[in-house]
N, C-alpha and C positions, 0 to 999 in steps of 0.2 A: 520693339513690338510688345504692345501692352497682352499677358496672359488673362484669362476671365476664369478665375478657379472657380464659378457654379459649371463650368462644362466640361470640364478635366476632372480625370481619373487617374487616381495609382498604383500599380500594379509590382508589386515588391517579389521578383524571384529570386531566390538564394539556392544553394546548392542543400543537399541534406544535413541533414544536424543542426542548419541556421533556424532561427527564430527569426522570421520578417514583420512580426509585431513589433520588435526591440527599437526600429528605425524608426524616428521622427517623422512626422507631418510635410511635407514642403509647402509652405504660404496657405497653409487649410484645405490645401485637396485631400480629396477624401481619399482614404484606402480602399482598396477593393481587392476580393480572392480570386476574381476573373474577370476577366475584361475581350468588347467583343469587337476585332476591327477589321473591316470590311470583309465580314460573314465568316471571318475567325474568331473563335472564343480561347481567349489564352490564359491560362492557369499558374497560380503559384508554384504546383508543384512540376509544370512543365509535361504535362499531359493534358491528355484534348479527351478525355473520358467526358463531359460534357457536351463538347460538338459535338462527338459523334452521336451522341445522346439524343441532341437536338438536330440533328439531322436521321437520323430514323426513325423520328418522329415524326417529322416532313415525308419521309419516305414511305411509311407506313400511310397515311395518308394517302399518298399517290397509287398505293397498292387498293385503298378500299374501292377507288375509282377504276382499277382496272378490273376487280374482282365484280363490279357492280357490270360491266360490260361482256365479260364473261357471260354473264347470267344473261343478259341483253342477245349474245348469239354472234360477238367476235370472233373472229380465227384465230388460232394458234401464231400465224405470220405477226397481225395486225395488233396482238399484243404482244408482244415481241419488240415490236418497232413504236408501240408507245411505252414499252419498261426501256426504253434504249433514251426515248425522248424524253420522258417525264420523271424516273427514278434516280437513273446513272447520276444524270449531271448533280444530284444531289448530294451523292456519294462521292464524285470525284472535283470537284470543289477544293480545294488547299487540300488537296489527297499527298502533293509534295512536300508542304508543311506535316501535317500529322501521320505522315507515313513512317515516321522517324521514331514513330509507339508502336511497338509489335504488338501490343494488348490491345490497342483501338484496331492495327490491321484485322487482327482477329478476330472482332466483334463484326467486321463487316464483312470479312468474307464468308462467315459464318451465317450473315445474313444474306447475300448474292448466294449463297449455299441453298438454303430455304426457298429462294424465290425462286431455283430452279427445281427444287423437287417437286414445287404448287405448280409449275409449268408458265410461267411466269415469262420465262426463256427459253429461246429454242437451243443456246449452248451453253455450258457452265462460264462464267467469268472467274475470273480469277485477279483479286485486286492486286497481285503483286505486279502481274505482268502490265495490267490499267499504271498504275505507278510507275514502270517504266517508261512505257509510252508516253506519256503525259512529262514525265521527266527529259526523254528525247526531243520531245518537239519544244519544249522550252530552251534546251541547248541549243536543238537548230537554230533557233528565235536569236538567241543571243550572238552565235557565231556569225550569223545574217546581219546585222547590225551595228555598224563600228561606232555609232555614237549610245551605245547599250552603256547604261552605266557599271558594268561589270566585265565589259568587250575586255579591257585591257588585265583585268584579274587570267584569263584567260592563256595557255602556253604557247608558244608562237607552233606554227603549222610546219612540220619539216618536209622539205622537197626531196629528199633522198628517200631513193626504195634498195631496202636488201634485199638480195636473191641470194640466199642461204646454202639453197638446195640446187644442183646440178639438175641438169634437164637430163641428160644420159645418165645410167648406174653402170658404174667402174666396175669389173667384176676380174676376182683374179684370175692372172694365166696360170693355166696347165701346163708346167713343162715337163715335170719329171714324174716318172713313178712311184716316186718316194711322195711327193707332194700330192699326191691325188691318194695312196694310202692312207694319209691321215685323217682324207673326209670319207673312207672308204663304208665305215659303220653305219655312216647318217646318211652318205649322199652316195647316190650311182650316179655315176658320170657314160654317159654314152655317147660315143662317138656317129 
């Protein structure tokens, strides 16, 4: 396979303290400080403080359209259910990928923050719990799928269930009067 370096990009992450200028060229592809692939933009230093940049930007955007509707004589419901359609999926996009930055988290829940005190939504979100969800349903995805390229990374499923805990509580016998003296301060016992 012949490569065409006018269309290729190089993307050099090192850990901190490296210098990724220091590395050579490969065949004249150019270097680059971020790079964007398929609607992820990835960075030297291994933060998305750019996506998330450029996507609430995008989002912003989609807010002046809802604000302009507002003013037109929407409901409270009916913009609700177009910040649900027209904002979210902006924000939740490689939210798996870049979720893995507590500083980008923060930048956007900080923004779903704002958009609900402007009334934007009828309930707070909260991107962590979005990041779960969106993380679950990908696992479902992959569990669903034995020809998943990741199926076999995957722990096998165990068929055994423990029951730990007795259905009945074992409770000691009373036999002697010495024996019930000793729970005598804490416990009345009545016959």
């Amino acid at each position: 396979m012949s490569c065409n370096p006018s269309k290729c990009k190089e993307l050099v992450i090192c850990k901190k303290g490296v210098d990724g200028s220091s590395f050579e060229p490969v065949a004249g592809i150019p270097k680059c400080d971020q790079l964007t692939i398929l609607g992820m933009t990835f960075e030297t230093n291994c933060r998305f403080s750019s996506h998330v940049k450029i996507k609430l930007i995008k989002t912003n955007k989609c807010l002046h359209v809802l604000r302009c509707l507002r003013k037109e004589g929407y409901n409270q419901q009916e913009l609700h259910h177009l910040f649900i359609s027209l904002v979210l999926p902006h924000l939740t996009y490689g939210l798996s990928v870049y979720g893995a930055s507590e500083a980008e988290l923060t930048t956007v829940q900080a923004f779903l923050d704002r958009c609900c005190e402007r009334k934007f939504t009828l309930d707070t979100l909260d991107i962590r719990k979005l990041m779960k969800i969106q993380d679950h349903r990908i696992f479902r995805k992959v569990l669903s799928d034995c020809n998943h390229p990741i199926y076999n990374l995957l722990p096998e499923i165990k068929d055994t269930n423990y029951n730990l805990r007795r259905d009945t509580v074992l409770k000691p016998l009373v036999r002697t009067t010495r024996f019930m003296n000793v729970f005598s301060n804490r416990l009345i016992f009545r016959y």
